[in-house]
C-alpha positions, 0 to 999 in steps of 0.5 A, a space after each residue: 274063538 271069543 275074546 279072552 276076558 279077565 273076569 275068566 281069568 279072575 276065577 282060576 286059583 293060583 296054580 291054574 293061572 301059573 299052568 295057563 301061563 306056561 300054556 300060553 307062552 308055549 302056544 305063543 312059541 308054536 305061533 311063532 315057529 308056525 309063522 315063520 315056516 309059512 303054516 300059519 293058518 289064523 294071524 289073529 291067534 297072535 293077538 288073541 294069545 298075547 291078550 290072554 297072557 296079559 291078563 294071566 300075568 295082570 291076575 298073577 301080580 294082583 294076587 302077589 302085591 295083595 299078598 305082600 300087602 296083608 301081612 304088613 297091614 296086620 
């Protein structure tokens, strides 16, 4: 799996950023409970999900400071 880049996160809407979001934590979760019942096959999922998620989460709160900034501008 290739590493998660913000340019892709860029390109969803909102609503798929928030579902994505929630993805990501619940396979972070699965993540979590796989490693400490031994079955996790790849680590490097660990790392891969939390770049995912920040980037998820940098995109969201881009998006809210853009939108409380607008209507003041104006």
């Amino acid at each position: 799996m290739a590493r998660p880049s913000i340019a892709d996160a860029r390109k969803l809407n909102d609503g798929e950023i928030t579902a994505q979001i929630d993805a990501t934590r619940r396979e972070l979760f699965t993540l979590r409970f796989e490693q400490a019942t031994r079955r996790l096959e790849n680590p490097h999922r660990f790392q891969q999900a939390r770049l995912k998620l920040a980037h998820l989460m940098t995109v969201q709160s881009e998006r809210q400071r853009e939108a409380s900034a607008a209507p003041s501008a104006s």
